[in-house]
Every structure is written in C-alpha cells, then in structure tokens.
N, CA, C and O atoms as a GROMACS GRO file, in nm:
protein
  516
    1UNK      N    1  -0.710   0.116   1.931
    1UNK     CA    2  -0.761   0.246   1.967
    1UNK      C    3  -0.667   0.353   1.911
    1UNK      O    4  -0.547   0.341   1.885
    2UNK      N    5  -0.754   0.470   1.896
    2UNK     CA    6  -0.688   0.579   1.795
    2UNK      C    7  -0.584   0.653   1.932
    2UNK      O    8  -0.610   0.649   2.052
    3UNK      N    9  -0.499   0.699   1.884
    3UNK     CA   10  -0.398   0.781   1.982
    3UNK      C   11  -0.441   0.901   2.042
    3UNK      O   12  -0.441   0.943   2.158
    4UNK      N   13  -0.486   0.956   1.908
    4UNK     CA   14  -0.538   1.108   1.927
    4UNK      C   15  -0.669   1.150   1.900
    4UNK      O   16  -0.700   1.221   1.805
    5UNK      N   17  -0.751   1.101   1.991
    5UNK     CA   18  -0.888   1.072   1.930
    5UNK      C   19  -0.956   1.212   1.892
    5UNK      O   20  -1.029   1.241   1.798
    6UNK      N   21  -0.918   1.273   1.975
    6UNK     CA   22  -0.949   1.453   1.931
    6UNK      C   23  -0.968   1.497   1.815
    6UNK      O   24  -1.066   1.564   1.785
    7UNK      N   25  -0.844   1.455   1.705
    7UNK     CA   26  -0.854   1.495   1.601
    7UNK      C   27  -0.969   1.434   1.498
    7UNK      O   28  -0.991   1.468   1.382
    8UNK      N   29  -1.026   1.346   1.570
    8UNK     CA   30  -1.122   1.252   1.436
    8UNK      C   31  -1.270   1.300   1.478
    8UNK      O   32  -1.328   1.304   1.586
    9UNK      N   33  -1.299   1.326   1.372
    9UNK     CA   34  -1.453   1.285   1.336
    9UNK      C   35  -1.499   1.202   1.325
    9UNK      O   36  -1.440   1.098   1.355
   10UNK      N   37  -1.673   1.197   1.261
   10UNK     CA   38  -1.711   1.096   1.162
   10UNK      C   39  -1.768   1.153   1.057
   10UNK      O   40  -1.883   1.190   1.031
   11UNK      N   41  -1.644   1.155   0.990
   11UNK     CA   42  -1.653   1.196   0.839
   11UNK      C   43  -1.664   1.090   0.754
   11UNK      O   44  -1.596   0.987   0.752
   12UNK      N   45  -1.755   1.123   0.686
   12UNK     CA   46  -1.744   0.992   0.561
   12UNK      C   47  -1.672   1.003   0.463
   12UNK      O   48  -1.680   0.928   0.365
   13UNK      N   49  -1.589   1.098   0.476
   13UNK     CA   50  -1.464   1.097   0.333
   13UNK      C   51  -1.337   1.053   0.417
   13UNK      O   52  -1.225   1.067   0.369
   14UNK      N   53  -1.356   1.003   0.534
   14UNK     CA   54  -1.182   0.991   0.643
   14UNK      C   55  -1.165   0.881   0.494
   14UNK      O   56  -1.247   0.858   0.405
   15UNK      N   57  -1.012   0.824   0.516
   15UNK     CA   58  -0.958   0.780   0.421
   15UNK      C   59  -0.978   0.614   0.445
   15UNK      O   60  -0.958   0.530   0.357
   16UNK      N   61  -1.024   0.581   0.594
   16UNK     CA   62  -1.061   0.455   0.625
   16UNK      C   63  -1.134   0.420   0.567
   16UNK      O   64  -1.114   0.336   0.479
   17UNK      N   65  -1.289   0.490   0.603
   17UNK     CA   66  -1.388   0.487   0.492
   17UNK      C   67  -1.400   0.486   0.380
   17UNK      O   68  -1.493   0.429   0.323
   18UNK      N   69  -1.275   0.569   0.305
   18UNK     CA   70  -1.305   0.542   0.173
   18UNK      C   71  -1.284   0.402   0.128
   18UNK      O   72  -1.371   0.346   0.060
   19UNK      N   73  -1.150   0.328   0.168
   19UNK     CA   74  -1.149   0.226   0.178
   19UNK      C   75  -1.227   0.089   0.168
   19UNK      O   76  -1.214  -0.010   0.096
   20UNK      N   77  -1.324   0.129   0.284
   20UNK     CA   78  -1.425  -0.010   0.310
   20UNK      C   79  -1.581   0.037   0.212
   20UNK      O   80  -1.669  -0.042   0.179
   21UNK      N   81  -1.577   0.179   0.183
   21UNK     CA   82  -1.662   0.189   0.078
   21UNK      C   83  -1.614   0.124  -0.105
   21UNK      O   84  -1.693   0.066  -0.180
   22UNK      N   85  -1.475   0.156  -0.136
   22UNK     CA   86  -1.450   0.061  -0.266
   22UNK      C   87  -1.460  -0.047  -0.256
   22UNK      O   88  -1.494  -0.102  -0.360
   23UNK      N   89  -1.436  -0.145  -0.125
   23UNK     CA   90  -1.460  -0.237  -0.150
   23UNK      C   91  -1.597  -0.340  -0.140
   23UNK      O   92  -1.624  -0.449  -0.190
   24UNK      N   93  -1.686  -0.220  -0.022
   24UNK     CA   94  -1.857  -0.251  -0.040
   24UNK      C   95  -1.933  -0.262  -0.195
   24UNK      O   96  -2.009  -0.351  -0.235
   25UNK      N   97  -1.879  -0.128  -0.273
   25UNK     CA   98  -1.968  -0.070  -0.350
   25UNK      C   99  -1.922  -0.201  -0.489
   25UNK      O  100  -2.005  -0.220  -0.578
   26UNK      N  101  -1.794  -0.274  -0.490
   26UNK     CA  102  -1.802  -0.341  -0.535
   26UNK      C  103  -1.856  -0.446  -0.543
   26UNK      O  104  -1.823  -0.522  -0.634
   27UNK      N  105  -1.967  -0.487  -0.441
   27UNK     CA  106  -2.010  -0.631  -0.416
   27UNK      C  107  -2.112  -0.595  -0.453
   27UNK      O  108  -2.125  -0.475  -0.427
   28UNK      N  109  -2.273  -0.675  -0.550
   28UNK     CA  110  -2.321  -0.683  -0.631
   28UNK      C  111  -2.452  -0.661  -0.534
   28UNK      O  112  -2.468  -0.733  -0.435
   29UNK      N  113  -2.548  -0.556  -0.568
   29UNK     CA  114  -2.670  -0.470  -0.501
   29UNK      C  115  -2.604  -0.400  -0.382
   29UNK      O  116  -2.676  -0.390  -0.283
   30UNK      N  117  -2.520  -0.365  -0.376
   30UNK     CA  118  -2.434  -0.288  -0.229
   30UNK      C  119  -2.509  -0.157  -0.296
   30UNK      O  120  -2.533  -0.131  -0.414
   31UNK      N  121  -2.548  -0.053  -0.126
   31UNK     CA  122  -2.584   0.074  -0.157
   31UNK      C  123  -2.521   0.123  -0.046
   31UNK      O  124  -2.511   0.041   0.045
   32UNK      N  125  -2.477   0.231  -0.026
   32UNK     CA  126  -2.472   0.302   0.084
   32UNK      C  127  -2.574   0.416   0.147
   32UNK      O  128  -2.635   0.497   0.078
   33UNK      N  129  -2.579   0.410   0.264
   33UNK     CA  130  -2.634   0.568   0.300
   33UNK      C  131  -2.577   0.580   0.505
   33UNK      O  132  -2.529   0.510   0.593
   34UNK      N  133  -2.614   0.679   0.490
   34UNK     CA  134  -2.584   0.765   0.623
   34UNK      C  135  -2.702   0.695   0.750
   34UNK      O  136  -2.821   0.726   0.749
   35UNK      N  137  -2.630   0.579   0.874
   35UNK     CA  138  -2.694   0.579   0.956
   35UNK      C  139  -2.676   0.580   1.065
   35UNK      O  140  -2.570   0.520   1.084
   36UNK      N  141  -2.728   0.623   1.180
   36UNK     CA  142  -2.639   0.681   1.304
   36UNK      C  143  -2.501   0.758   1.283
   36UNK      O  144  -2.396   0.734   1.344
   37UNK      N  145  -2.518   0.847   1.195
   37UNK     CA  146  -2.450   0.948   1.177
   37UNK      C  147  -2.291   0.843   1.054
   37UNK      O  148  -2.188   0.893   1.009
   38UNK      N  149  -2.331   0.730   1.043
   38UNK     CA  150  -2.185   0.709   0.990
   38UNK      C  151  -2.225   0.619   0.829
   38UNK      O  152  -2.329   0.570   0.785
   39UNK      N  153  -2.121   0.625   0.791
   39UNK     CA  154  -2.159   0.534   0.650
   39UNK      C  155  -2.180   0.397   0.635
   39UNK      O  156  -2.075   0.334   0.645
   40UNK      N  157  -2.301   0.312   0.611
   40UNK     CA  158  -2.357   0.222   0.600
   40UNK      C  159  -2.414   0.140   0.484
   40UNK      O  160  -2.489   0.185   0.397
   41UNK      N  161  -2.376   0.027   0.493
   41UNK     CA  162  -2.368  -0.049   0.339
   41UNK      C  163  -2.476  -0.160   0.369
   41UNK      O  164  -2.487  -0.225   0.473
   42UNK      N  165  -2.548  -0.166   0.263
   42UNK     CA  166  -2.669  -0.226   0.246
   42UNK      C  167  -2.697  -0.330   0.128
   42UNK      O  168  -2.689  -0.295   0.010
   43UNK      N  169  -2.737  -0.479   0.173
   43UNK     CA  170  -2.780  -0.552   0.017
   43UNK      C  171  -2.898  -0.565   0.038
   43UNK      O  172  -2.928  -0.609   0.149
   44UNK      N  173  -3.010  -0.532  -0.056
   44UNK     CA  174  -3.113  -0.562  -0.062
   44UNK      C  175  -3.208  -0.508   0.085
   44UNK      O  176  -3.283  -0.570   0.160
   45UNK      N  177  -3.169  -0.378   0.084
   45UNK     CA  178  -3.199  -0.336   0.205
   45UNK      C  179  -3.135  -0.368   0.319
   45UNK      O  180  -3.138  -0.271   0.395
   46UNK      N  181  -3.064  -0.482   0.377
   46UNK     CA  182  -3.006  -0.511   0.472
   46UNK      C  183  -2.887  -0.468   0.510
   46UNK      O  184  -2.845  -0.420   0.405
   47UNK      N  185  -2.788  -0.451   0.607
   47UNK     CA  186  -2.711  -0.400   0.654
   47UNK      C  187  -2.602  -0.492   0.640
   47UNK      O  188  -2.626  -0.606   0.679
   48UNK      N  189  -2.516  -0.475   0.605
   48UNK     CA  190  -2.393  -0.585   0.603
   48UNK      C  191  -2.260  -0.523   0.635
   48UNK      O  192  -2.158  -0.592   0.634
   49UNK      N  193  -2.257  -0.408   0.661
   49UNK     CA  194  -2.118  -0.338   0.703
   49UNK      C  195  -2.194  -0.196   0.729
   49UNK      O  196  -2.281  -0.140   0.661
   50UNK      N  197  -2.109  -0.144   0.892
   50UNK     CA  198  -2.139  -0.013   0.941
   50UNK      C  199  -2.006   0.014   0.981
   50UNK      O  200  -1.938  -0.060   1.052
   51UNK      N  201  -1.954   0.176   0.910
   51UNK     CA  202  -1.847   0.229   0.965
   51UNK      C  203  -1.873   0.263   1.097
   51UNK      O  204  -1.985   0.269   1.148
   52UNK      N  205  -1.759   0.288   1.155
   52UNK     CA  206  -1.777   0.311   1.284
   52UNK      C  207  -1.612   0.408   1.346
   52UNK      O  208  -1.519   0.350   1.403
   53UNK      N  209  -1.614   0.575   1.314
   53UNK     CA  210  -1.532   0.605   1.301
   53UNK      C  211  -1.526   0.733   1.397
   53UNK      O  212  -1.557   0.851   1.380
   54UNK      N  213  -1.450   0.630   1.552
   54UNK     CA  214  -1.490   0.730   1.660
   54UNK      C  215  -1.587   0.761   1.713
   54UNK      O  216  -1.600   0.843   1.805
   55UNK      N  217  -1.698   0.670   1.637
   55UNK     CA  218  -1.824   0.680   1.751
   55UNK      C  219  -1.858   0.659   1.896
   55UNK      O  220  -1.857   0.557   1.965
   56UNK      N  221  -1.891   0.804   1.927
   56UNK     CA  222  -1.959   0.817   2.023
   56UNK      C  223  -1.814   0.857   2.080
   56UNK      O  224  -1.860   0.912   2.181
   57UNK      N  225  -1.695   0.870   2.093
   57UNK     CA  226  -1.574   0.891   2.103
   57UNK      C  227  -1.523   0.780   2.146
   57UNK      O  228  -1.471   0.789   2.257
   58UNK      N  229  -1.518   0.652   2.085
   58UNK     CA  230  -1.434   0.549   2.133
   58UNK      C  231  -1.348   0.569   2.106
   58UNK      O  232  -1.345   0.662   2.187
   59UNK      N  233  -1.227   0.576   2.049
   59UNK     CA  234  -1.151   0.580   1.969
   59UNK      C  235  -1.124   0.458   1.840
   59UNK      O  236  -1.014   0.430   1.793
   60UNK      N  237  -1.244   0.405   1.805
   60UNK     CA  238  -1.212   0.338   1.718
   60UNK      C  239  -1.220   0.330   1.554
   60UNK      O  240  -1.330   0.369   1.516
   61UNK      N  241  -1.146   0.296   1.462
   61UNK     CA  242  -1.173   0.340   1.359
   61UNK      C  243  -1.182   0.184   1.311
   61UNK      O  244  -1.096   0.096   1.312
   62UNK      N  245  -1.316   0.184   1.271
   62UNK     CA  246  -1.358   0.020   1.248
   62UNK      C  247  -1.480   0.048   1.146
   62UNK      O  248  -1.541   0.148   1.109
   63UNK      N  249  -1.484  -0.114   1.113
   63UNK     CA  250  -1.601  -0.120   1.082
   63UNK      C  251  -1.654  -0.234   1.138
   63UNK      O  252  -1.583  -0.321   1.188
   64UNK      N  253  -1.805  -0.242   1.130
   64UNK     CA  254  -1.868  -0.360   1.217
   64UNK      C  255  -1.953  -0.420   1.096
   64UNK      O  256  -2.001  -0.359   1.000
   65UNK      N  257  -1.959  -0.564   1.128
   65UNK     CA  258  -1.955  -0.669   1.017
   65UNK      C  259  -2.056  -0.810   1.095
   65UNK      O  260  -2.042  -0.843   1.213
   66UNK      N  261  -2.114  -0.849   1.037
   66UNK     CA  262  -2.217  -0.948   1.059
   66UNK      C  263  -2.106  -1.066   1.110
   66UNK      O  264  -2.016  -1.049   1.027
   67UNK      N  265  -2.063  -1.169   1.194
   67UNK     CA  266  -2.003  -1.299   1.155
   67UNK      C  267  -2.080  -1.411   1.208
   67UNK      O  268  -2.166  -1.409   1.296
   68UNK      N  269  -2.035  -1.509   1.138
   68UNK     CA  270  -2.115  -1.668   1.135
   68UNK      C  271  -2.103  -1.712   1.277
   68UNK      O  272  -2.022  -1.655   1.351
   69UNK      N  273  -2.163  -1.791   1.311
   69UNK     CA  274  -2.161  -1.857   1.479
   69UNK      C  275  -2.031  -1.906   1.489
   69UNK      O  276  -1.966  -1.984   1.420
   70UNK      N  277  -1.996  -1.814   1.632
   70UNK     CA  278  -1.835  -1.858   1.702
   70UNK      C  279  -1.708  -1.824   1.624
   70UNK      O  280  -1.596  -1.860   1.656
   71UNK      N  281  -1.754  -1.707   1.457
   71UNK     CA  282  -1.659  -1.627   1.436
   71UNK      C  283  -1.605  -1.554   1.539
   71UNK      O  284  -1.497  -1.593   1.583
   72UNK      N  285  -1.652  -1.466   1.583
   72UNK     CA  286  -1.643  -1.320   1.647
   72UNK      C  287  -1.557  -1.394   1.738
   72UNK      O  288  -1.437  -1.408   1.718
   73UNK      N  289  -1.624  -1.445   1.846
   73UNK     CA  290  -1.504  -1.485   1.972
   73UNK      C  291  -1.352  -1.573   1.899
   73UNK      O  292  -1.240  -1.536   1.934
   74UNK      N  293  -1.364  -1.653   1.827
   74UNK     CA  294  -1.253  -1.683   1.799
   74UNK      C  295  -1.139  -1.565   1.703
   74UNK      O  296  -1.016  -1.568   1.711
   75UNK      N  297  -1.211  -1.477   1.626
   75UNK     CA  298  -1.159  -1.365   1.622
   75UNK      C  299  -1.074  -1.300   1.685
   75UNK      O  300  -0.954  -1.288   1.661
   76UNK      N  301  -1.168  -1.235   1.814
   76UNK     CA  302  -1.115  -1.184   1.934
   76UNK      C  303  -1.025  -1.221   2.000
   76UNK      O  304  -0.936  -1.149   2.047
   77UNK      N  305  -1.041  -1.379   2.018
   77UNK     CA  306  -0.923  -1.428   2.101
   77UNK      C  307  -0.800  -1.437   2.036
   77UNK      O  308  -0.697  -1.411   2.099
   78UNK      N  309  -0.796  -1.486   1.867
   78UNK     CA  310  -0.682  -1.500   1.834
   78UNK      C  311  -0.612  -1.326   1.794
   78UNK      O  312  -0.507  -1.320   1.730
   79UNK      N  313  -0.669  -1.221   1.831
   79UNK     CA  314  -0.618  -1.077   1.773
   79UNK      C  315  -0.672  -0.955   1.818
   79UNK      O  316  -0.675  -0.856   1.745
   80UNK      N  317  -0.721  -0.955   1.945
   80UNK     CA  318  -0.755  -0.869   2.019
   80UNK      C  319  -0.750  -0.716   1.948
   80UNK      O  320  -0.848  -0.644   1.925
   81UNK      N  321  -0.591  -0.683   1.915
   81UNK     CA  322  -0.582  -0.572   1.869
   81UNK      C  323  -0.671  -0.561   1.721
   81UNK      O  324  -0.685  -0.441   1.694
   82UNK      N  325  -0.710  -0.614   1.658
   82UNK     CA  326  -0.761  -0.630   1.529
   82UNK      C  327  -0.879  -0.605   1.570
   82UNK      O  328  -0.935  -0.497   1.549
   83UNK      N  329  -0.937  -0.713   1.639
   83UNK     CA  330  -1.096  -0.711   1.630
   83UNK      C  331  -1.164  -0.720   1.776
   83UNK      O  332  -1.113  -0.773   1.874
   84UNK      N  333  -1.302  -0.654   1.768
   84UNK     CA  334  -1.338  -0.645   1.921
   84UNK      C  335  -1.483  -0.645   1.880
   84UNK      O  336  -1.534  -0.644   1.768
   85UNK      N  337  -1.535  -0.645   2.003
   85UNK     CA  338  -1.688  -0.664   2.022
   85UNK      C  339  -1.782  -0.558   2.076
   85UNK      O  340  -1.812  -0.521   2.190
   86UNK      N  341  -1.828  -0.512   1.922
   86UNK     CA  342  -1.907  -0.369   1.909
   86UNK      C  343  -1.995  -0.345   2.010
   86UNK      O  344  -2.077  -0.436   2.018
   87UNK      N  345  -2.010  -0.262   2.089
   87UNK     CA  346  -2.167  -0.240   2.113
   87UNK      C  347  -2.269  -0.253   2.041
   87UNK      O  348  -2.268  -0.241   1.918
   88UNK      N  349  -2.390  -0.286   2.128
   88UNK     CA  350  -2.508  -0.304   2.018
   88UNK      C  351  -2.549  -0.459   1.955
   88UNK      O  352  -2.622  -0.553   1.987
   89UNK      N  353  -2.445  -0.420   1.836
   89UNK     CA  354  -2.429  -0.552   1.776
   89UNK      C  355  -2.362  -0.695   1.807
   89UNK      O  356  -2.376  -0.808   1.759
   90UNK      N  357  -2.296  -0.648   1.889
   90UNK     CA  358  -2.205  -0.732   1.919
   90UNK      C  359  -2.260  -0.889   1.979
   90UNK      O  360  -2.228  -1.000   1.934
   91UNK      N  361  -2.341  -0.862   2.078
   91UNK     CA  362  -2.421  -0.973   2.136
   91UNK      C  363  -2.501  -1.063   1.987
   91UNK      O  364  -2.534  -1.182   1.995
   92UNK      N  365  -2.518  -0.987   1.875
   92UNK     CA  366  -2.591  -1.048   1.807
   92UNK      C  367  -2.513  -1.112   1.736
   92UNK      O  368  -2.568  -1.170   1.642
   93UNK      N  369  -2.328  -1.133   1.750
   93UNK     CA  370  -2.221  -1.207   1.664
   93UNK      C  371  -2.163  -1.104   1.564
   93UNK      O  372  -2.071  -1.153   1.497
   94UNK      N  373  -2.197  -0.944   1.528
   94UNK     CA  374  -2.116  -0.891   1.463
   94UNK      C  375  -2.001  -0.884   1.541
   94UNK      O  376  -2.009  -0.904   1.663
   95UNK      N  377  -1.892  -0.856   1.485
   95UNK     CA  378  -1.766  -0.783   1.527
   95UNK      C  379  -1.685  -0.679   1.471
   95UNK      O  380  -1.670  -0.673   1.349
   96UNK      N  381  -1.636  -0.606   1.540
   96UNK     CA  382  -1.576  -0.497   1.495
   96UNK      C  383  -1.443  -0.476   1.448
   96UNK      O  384  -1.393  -0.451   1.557
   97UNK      N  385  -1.311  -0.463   1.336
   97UNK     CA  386  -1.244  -0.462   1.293
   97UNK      C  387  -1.153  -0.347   1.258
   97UNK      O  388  -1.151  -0.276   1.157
   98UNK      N  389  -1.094  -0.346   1.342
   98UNK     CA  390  -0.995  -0.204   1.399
   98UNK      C  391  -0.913  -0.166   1.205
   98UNK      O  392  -0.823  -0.244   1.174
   99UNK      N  393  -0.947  -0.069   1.112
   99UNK     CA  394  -0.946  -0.078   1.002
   99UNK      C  395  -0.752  -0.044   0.958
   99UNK      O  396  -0.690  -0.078   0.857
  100UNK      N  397  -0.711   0.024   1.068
  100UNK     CA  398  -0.587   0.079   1.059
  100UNK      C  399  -0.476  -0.116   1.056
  100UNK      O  400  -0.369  -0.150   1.005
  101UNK      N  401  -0.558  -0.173   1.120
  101UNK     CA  402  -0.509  -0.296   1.184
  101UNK      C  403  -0.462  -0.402   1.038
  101UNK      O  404  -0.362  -0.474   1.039
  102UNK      N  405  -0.552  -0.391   0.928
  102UNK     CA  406  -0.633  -0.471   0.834
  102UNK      C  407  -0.554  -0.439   0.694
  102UNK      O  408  -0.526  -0.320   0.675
  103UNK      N  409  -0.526  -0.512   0.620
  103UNK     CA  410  -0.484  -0.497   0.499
  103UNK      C  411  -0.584  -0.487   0.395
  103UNK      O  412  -0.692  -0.544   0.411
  104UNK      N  413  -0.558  -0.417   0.286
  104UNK     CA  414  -0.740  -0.364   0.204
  104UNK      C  415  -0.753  -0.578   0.132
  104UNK      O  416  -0.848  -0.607   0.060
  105UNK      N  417  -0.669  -0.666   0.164
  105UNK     CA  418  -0.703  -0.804   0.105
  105UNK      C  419  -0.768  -0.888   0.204
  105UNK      O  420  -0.847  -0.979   0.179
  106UNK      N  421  -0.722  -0.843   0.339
  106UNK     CA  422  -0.800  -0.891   0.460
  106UNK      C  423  -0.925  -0.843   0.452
  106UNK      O  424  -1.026  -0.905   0.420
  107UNK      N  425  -0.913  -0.695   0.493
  107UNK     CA  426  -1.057  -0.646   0.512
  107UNK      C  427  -1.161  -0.725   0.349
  107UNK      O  428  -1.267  -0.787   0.356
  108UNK      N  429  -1.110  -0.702   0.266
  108UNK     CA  430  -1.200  -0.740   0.147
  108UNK      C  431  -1.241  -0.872   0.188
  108UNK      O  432  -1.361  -0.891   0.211
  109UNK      N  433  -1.149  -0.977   0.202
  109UNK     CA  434  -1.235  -1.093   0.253
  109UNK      C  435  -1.366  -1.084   0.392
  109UNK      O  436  -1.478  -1.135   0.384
  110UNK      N  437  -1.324  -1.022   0.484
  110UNK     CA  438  -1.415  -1.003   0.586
  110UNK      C  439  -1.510  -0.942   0.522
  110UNK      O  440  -1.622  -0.991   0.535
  111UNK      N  441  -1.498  -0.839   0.447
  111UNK     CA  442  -1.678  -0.748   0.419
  111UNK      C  443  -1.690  -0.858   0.323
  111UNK      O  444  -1.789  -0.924   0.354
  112UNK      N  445  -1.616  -0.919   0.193
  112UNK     CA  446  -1.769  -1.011   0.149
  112UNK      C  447  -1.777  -1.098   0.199
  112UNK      O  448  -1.888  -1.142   0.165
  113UNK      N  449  -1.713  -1.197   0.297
  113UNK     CA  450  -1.798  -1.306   0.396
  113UNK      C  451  -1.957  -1.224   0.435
  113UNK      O  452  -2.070  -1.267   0.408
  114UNK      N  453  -1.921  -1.103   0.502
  114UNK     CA  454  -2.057  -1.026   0.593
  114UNK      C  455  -2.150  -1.018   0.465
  114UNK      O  456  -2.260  -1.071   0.476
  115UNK      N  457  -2.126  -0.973   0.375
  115UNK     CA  458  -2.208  -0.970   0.246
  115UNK      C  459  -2.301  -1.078   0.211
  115UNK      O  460  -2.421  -1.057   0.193
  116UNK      N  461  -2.235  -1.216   0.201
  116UNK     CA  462  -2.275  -1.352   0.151
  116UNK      C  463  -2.350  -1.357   0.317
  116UNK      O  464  -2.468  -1.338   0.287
  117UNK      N  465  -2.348  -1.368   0.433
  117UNK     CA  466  -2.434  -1.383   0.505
  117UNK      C  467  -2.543  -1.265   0.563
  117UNK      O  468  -2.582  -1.265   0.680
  118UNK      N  469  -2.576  -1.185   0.482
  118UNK     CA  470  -2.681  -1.121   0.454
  118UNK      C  471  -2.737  -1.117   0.335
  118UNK      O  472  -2.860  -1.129   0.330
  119UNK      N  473  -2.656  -1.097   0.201
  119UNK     CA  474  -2.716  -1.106   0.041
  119UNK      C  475  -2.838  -1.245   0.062
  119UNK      O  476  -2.816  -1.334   0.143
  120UNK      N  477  -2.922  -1.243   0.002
  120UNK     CA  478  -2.992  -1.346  -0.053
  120UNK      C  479  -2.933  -1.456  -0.146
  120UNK      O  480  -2.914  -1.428  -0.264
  121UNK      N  481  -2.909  -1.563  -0.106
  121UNK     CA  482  -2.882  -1.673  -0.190
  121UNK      C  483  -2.876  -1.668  -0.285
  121UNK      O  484  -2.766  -1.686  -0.337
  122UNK      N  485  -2.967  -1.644  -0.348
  122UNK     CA  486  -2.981  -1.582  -0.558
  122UNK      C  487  -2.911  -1.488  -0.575
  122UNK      O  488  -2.898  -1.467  -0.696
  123UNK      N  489  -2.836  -1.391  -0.489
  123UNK     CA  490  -2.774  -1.319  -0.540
  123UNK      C  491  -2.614  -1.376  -0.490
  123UNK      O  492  -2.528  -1.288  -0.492
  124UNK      N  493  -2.588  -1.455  -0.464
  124UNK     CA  494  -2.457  -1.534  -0.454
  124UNK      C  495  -2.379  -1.536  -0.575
  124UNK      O  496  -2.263  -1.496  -0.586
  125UNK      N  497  -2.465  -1.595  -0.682
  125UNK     CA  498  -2.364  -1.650  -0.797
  125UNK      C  499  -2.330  -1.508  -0.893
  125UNK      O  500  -2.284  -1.508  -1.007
  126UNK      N  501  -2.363  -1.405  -0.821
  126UNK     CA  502  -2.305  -1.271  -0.924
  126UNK      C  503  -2.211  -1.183  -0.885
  126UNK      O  504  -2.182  -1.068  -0.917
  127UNK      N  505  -2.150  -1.307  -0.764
  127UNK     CA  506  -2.035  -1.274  -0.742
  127UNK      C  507  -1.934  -1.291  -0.825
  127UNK      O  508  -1.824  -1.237  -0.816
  128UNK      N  509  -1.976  -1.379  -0.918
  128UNK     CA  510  -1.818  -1.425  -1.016
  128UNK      C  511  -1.763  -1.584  -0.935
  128UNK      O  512  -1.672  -1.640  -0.996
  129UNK      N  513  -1.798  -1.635  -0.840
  129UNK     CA  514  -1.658  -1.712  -0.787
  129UNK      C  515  -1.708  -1.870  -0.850
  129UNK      O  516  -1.636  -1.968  -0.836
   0.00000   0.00000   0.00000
C-alpha cells in the first residue's frame, strides 16, 4: 500500500504504468485502451492486464493479471506484500501485483504468463520462444 495515497491519481502516464505498458505493448496483438477509468491491455480483444492505480482509493499501485489454477493463492501466501487479491477479479483467479514491489524482469514474466493464458494458441509461436 501507497504511503501517501493523496498524492496519486489514475493517470495513465504515472511512471508505474508506463512501465507495464512497454512491456504489454511488446507482446504480439497487445492493444491498449482506457477501462474503468485506468489503462487496459488487450489480445485479440481480451483483457490480459488492468492497471490499477489507486483505484477507487486503495492505495494500490498494481496491476491485475489473469493466473492459472492455485497461482494466485500460492502467490499470496508466499508474498503477501507483492501480491493480493483484487476485487472483482479476484474470485475468478486474477491477482493483483503491488508494481513498486516487482522488478521490470519479474513483472515481464508475470504479464506474459497472463498474456499466453488469454492470447489464442496460434498466436503463441510469435512470441519468439
């Protein structure tokens, strides 16, 4: 949680965001646009990463991310401070990833895991790996 939550918005240029946007816009059909007021990354129409920066005044500066069955809780348990369990989504296995917490090599692995389990299969192998 942010210290001084006062001072934050949800700006889509905060410097968090810019962040988890270079490394969205790099993954192959990624689009962004504006939803529930915050910046949102999309493959093939689908949602695979939502900033989440102080919404609603939590104090959190995260982003929320799709994970595979019995990610999220084992997440949580092993790093509480890192990662937590969004509203909303959360029941459905996303989790949320405190961004201040995250190194831009961590976070990059977490958004394209969320990527590959929303992208379409056919679009797997243009990842390069």
């Amino acid at each position: 949680m942010v210290k001084d939550i006062a001072t934050l918005t949800s700006r889509s240029d905060h410097p968090h965001v810019e962040r988890v946007r270079r490394i969205c816009l790099s993954l192959p059909d990624t689009t962004e646009k504006l939803s529930h007021g915050e910046p949102t990354f999309f493959v093939k129409k689908k949602v695979f990463a939502m900033c989440s920066i102080n919404h609603h005044n939590d104090g959190h500066i995260a982003v929320t991310v799709p994970a595979a069955i019995g990610v999220q809780e084992a997440l949580i348990k092993k790093s509480p401070k890192k990662f937590y369990r969004p509203p909303y989504v959360g029941v459905r296995g996303w989790v949320g990833i405190e961004l201040p917490k995250v190194s831009d090599k961590e976070l990059a692995a977490h958004l394209k895991e969320a990527w590959k389990l929303i992208a379409p299969e056919t679009l797997h192998g243009a990842l390069g790996e």
